[in-house]
C-alpha positions as CSV (number, residue, x, y, z in Angstrom):
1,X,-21.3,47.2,-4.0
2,X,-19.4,45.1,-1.8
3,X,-22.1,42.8,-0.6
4,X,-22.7,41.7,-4.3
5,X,-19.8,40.3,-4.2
6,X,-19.2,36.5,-3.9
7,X,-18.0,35.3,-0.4
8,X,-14.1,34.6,-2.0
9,X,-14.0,38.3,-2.0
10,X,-15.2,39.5,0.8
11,X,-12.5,37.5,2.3
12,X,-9.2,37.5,-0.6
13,X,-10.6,40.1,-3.1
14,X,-10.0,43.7,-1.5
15,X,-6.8,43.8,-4.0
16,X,-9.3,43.1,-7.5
17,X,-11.0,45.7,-9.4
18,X,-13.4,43.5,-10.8
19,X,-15.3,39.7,-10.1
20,X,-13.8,36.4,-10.8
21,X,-14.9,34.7,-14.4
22,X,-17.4,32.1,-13.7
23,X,-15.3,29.8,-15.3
24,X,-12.3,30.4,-14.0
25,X,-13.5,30.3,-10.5
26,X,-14.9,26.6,-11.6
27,X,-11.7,26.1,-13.1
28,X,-9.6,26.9,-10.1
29,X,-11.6,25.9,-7.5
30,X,-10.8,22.5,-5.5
31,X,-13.2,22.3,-3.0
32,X,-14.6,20.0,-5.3
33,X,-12.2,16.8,-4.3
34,X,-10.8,18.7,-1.2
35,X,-13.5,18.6,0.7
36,X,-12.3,15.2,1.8
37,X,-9.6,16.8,4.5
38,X,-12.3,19.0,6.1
39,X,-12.2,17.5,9.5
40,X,-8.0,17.3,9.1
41,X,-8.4,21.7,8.2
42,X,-10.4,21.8,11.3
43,X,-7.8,19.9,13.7
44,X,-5.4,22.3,12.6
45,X,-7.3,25.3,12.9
46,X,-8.0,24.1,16.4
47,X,-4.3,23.9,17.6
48,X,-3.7,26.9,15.7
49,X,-6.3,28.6,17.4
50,X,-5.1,27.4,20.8
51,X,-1.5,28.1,20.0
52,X,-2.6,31.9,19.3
53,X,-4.2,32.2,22.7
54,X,-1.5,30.4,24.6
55,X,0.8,33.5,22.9
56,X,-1.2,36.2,23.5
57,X,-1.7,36.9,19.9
58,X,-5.8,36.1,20.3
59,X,-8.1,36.6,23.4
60,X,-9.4,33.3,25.1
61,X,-12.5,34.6,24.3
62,X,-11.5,34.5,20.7
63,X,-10.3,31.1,21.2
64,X,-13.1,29.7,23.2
65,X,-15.6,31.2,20.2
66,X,-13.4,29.8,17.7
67,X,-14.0,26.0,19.1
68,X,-17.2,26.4,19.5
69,X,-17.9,27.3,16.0
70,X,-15.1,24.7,14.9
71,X,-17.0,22.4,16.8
72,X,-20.2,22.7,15.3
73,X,-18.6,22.6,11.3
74,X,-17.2,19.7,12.3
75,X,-20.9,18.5,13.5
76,X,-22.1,19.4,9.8
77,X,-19.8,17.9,8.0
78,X,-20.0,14.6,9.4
79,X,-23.7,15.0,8.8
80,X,-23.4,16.0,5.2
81,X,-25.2,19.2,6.0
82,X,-22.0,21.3,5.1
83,X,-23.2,24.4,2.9
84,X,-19.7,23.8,0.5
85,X,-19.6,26.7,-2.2
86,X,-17.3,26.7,-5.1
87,X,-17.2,30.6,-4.9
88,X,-14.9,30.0,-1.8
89,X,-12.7,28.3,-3.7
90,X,-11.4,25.4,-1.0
91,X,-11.8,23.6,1.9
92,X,-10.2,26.1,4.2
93,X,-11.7,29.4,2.8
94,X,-15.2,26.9,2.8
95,X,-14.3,26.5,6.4
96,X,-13.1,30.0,7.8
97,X,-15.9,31.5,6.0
98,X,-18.9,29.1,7.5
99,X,-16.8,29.9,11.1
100,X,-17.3,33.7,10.8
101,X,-20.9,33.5,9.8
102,X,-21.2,31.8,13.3
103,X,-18.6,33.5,15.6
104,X,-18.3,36.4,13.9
105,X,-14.8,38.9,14.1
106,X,-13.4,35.8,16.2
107,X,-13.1,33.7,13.2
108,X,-11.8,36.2,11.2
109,X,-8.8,36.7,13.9
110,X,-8.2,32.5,12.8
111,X,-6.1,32.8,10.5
112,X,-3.8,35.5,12.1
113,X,0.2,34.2,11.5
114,X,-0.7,31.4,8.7
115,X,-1.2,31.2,5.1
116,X,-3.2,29.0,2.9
117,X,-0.1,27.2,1.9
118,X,1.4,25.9,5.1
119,X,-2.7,25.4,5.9
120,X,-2.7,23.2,3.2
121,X,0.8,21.2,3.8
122,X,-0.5,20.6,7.4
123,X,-4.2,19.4,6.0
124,X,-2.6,17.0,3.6
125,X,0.2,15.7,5.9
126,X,-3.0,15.0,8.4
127,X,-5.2,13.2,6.1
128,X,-2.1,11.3,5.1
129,X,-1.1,10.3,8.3
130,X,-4.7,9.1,8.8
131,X,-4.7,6.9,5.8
132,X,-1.7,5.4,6.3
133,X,-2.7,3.9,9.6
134,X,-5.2,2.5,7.6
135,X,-3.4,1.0,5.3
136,X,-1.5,0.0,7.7
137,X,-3.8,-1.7,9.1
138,X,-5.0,-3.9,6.0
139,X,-1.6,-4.7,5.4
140,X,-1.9,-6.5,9.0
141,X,-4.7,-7.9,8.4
142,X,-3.4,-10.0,5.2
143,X,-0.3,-10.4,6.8
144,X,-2.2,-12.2,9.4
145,X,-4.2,-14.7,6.7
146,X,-1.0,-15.4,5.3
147,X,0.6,-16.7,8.3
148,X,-2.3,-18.6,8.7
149,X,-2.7,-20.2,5.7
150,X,1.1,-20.9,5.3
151,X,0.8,-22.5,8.6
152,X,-2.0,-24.7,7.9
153,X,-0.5,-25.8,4.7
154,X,3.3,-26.0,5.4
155,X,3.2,-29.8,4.8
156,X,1.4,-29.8,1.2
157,X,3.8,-29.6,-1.9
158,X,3.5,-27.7,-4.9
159,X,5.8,-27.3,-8.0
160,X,7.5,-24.3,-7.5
161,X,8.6,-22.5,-11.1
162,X,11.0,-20.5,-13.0
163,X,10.1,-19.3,-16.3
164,X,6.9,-20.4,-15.7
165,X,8.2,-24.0,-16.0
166,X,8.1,-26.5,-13.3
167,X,11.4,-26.0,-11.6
168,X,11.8,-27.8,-8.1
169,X,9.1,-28.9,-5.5
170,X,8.1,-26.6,-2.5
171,X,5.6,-26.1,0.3
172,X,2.8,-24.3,-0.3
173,X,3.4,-22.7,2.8
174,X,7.2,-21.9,1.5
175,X,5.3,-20.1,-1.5
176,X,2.8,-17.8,0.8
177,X,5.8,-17.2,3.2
178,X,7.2,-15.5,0.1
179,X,4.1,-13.5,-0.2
180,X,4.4,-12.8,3.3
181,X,8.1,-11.4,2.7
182,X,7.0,-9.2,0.3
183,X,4.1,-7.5,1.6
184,X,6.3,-6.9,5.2
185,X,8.6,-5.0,3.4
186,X,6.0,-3.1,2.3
187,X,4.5,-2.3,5.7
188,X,8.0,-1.5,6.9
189,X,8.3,1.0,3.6
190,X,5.0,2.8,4.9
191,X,6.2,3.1,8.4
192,X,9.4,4.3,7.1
193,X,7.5,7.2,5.2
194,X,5.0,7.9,7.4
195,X,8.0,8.7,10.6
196,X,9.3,11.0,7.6
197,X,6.4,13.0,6.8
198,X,5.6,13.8,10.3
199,X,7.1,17.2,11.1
200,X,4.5,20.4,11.2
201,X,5.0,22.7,8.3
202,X,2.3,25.3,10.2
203,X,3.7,28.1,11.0
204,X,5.9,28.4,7.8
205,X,2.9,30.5,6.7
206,X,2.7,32.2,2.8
207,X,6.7,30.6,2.7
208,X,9.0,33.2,5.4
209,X,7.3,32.2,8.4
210,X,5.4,34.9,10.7
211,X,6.2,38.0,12.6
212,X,4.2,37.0,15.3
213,X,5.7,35.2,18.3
214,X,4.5,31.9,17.2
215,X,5.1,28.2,19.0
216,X,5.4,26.2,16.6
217,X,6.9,23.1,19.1
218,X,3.4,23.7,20.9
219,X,1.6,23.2,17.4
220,X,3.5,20.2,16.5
221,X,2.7,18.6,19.8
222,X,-1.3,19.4,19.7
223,X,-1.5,17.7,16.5
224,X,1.0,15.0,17.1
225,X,3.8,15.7,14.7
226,X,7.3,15.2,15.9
227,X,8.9,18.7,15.4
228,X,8.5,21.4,13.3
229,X,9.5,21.8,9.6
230,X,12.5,23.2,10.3
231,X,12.8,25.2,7.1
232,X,9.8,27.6,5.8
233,X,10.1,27.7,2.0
234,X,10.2,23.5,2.0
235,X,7.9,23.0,4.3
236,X,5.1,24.9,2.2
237,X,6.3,23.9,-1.4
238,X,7.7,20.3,-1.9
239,X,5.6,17.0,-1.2
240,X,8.3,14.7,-1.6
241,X,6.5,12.9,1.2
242,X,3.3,12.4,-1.3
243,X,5.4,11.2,-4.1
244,X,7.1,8.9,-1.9
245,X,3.9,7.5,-0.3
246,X,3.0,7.2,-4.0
247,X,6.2,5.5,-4.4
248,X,5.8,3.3,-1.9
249,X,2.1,2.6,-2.7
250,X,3.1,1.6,-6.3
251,X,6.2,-1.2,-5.1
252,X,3.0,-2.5,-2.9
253,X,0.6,-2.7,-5.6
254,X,3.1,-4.5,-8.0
255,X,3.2,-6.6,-5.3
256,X,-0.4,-7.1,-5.0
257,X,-0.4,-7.3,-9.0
258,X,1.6,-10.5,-8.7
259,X,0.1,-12.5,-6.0
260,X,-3.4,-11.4,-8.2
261,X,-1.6,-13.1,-11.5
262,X,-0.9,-16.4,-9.7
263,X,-4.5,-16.5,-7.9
264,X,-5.9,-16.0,-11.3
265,X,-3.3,-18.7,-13.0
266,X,-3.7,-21.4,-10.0
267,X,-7.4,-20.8,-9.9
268,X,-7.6,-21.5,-13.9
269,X,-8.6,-25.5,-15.1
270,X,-4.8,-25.4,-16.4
271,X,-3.6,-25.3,-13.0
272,X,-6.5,-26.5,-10.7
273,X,-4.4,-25.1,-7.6
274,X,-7.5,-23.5,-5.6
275,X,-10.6,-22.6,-5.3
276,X,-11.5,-19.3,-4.7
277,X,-14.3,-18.1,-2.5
278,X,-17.4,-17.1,-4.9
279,X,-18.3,-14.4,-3.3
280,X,-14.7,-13.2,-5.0
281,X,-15.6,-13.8,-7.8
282,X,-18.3,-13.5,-11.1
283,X,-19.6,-15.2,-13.9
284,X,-20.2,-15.2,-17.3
285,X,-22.8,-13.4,-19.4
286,X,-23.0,-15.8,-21.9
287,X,-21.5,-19.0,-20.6
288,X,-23.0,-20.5,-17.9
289,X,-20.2,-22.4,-16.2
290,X,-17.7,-19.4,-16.0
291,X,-16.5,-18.5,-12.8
292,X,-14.3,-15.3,-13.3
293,X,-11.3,-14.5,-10.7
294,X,-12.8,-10.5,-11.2
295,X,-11.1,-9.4,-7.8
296,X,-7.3,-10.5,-8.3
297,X,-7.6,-9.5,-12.1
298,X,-8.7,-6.0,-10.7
299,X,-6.5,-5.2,-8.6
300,X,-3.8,-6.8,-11.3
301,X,-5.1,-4.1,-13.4
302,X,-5.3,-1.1,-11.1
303,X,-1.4,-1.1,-10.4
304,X,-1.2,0.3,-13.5
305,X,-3.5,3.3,-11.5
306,X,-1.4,3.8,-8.8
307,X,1.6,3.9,-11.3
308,X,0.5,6.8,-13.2
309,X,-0.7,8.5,-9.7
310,X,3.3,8.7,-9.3
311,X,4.5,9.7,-12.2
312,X,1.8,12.4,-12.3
313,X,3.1,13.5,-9.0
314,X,6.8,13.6,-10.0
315,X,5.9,15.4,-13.4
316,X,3.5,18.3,-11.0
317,X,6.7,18.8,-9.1
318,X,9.9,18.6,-11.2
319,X,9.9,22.2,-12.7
320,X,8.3,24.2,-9.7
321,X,10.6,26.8,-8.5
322,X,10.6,27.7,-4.3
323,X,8.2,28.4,-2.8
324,X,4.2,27.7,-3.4
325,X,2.6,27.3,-6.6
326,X,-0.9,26.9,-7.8
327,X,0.5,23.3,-9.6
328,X,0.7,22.0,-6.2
329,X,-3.4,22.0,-6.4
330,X,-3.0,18.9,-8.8
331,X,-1.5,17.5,-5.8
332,X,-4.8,16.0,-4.2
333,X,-6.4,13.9,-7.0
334,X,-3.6,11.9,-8.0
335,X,-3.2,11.5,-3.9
336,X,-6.7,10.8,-3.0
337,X,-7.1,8.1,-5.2
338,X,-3.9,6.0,-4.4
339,X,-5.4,6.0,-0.9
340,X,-8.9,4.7,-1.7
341,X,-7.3,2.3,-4.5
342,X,-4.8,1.2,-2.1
343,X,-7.0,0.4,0.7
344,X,-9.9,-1.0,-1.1
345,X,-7.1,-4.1,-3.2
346,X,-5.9,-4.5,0.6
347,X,-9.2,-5.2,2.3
348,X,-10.3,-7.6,-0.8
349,X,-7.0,-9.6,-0.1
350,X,-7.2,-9.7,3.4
351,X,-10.8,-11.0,3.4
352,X,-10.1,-13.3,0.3
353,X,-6.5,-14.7,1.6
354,X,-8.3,-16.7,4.6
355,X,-11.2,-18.3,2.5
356,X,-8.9,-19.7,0.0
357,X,-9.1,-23.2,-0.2
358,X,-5.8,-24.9,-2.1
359,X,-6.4,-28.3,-3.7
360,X,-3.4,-30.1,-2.8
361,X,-3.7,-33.2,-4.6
362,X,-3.9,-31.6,-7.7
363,X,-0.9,-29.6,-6.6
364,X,1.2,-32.7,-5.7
365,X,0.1,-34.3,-9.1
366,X,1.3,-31.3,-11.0
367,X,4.7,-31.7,-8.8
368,X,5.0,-34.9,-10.2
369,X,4.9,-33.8,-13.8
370,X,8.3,-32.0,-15.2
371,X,10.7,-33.5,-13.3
372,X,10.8,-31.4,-9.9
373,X,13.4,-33.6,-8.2
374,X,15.9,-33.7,-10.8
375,X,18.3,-31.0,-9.0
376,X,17.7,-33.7,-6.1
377,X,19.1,-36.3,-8.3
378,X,22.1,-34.1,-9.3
379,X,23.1,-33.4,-5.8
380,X,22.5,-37.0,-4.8
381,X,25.3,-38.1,-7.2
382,X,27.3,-34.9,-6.2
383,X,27.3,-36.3,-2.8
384,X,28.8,-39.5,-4.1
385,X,31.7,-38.0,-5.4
386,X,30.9,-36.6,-8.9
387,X,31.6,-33.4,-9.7
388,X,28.4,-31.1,-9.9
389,X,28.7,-30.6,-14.0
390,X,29.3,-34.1,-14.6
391,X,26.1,-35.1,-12.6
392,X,24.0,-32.5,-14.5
393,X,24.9,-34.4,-17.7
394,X,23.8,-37.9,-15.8
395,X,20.6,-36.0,-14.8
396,X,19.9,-34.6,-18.4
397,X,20.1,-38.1,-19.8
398,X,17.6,-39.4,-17.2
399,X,15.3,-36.3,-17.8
400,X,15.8,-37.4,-21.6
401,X,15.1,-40.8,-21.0
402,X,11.7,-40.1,-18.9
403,X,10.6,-37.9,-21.6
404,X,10.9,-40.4,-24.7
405,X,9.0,-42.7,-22.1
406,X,6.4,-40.4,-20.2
407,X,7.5,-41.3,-16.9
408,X,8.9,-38.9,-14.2
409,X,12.5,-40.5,-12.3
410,X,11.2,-41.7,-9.4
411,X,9.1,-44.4,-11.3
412,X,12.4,-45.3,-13.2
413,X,13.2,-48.8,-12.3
414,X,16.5,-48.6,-10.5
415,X,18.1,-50.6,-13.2
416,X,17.2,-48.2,-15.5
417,X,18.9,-45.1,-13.5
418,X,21.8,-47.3,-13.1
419,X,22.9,-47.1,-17.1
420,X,23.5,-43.5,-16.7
421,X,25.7,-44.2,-13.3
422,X,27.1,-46.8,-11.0
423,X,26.9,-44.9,-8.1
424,X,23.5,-44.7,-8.3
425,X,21.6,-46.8,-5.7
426,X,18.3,-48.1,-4.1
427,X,18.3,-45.1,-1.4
428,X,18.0,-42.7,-4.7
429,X,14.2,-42.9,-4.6
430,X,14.4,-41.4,-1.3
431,X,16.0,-38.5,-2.7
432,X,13.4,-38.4,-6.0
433,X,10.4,-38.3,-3.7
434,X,8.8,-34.7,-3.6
435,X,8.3,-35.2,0.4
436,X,12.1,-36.2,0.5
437,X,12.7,-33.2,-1.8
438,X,11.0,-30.6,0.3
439,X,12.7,-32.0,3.8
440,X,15.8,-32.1,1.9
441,X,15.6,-28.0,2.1
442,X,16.0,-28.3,5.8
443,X,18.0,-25.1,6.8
444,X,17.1,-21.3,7.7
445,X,15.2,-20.0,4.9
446,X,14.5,-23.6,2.9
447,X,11.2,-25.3,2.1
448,X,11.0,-28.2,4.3
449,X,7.6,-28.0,6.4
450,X,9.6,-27.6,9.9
451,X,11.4,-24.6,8.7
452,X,8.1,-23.0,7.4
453,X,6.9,-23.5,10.6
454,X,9.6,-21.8,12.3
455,X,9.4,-18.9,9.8
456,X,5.6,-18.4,10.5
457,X,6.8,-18.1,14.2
458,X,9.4,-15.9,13.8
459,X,7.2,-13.6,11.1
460,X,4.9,-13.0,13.8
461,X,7.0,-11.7,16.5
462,X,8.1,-9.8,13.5
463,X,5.3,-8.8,12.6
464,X,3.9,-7.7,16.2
465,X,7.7,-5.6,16.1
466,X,6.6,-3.7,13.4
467,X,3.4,-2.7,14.3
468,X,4.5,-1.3,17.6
């Protein structure tokens, strides 16, 4: 009777009268989508094996059978020869069962003093670990095209806005040194997570730990965590460190989402502030002369994704009682696809960032429009002795002025600035030009090109820091 069983029992079932339903076993199973951390399961199951024979607790044989059968699953998987069964519910039964077909008792001896759940914890915390280098890694990458392109234009002006109106002039490199900002804190978030999620929870096993004389410092160091979990029922039932990846992942694709809104705004005939590389983008069904900014309005839209991978995350966890519960299967999915969402929006950036070409006389021309330099104007007059709210009102009667006539202040006549104040002068237009605006800005922080250049220095040795 027993060898008409499916393979999940011959290995969990000896407790069950009676077969699993065919659809619950479909409806439980995860192999389906956790498939993905095979070659994380079998990393672990390598330093676990190795830890057991370093204790005593398995023969070397054992262990030398066990890595040559882990060995050659992991030979499979990469070549998509893998027999995966749903009937074994999961990676790591998938795994332990294929590795006692080919070393026989040995494999069964594997999983002596752990438990699926602190198997699991480890896989995920792996895989994680893995995928955050990556990320990490795109994030570089972008960072890298910024500072380039911030460099290369830290002399061109641009209106810089607030409401969406035109507000005062900056660099164009000012603006992508903002961008730059953003995205570093970002990088620094993931670092930040990734140092916090590295401790070990192998060992923690079903959620009491083991009776067998386990090292679990030995395990840690084979697989590169820094310590242990130091606590057994939270290191096999809370993934606070995936929700706050997620967390993480979601303040960087908001990020993302916002840099995509003002490629797809300056790339627009309203604006006319770039040109995007067509290879980024698609055109029309219908009318021929559409070129459509598809890749920043994608990613713009998949935030929204990554959002709801959170607060799916925080929702699996916020009722679960210690220790491990079958919830934490919906754990994966949500997980998975932040990852590939998150890497795939960074590696369209950081091979679109470089190829943008910004069209700076239309830029300068829509600088000129809105009266940038009026704050320029104000402070001019502030700095001859007027208080700050009286030259706002001298300012607003220029602005008021230039819009009855169509003309911006600097191609006022200076007789015509001098009705709203005597102190006005001929050194004004200095002031009202957007390249005198922009050098005006000339301290830590500012917009002049100079201190843009200095930023872009300082953001690499930043940058280089942070990668370290």
């Amino acid at each position: 009777m027993s060898n008409q069983q499916p393979p999940s029992r011959q290995l969990i079932g000896g407790r069950f009268a009676e077969d699993t339903d065919a659809f619950v076993e479909e409806f439980t199973a995860s192999v389906q989508f956790d498939q993905r951390m095979a070659q994380q399961d079998i990393d672990g199951s390598r330093a676990h094996a190795a830890m057991l024979a370093k204790q005593g607790i398995i023969s070397e044989q054992d262990k030398t059978d066990i890595l040559r059968g882990l060995n050659e699953i992991s030979e499979e998987v990469t070549a998509g020869t893998f027999p995966w069964s749903v009937s074994l519910e999961d990676v790591h039964m998938n795994i332990e069962a294929r590795l006692t077909e080919k070393v026989g008792m040995a494999g069964k001896r594997l999983h002596t003093g752990r438990s699926r759940n602190d198997q699991v914890a480890t896989d995920i915390r792996l895989y994680l670990r893995t995928a955050m280098d990556e990320i990490s890694a795109e994030i570089d990458r972008l960072l890298e095209g910024l500072l380039t392109q911030a460099e290369a234009n830290a002399d061109a002006v641009m209106p810089g806005f607030t409401h969406l109106q035109t507000a005062q002039p900056v660099t164009v490199g000012h603006h992508l040194m903002a961008w730059f900002e953003m995205l570093l804190r970002d990088a620094d978030r993931l670092r930040d997570c990734r140092r916090r999620m590295n401790v070990l929870p192998l060992g923690a096993a079903a959620l009491a730990g083991t009776s067998y004389p386990i090292d679990r410092h030995f395990s840690a160091e084979q697989l590169g965590f820094d310590a242990p979990a130091e606590n057994s029922l939270d290191a096999v039932s809370d993934r606070d460190f995936a929700i706050e990846f997620c967390s993480d992942a979601a303040i960087l694709m908001m990020h993302l989402s916002r840099i995509s809104e003002e490629l797809v705004l300056w790339s627009s005939a309203q604006f006319s502030f770039i040109d995007l590389p067509d290879r980024f983008c698609t055109g029309s069904s219908i009318m021929p002369q559409k070129k459509n900014p598809d890749v920043p309005e994608l990613i713009r839209g998949k935030s929204g994704r990554v959002y709801g991978h959170l607060f799916s995350l925080l929702t699996l966890m916020k009722s679960q009682p210690l220790a491990y519960n079958k919830d934490n299967q919906e754990d994966k999915e949500p997980l998975f696809d932040t990852v590939d969402t998150l890497v795939g929006s960074l590696r369209a950036f950081a091979d679109m960032i470089p190829a943008i070409s910004f069209r700076h006389k239309d830029m300068r021309e829509a600088a000129l429009r809105g009266f940038s330099t009026a704050t320029d104007l104000a402070d001019y007059l502030v700095r001859k002795g007027l208080a700050f709210r009286d030259a706002h009102e001298v300012v607003g009667q220029a602005v008021r002025l230039g819009l009855e006539t169509g003309r911006d202040l600097a191609e006022m006549e200076l007789s015509e600035l001098k009705e709203f104040s005597a102190d006005i002068e001929q050194d004004v237009f200095g002031v009202l030009s957007l390249e005198g605006s922009v050098a005006s800005r000339n301290h830590f922080g500012g917009t002049a090109p100079n201190q843009v250049r200095d930023a872009v220095n300082r953001a690499r040795t930043r940058k280089a820091w942070l990668a370290e």
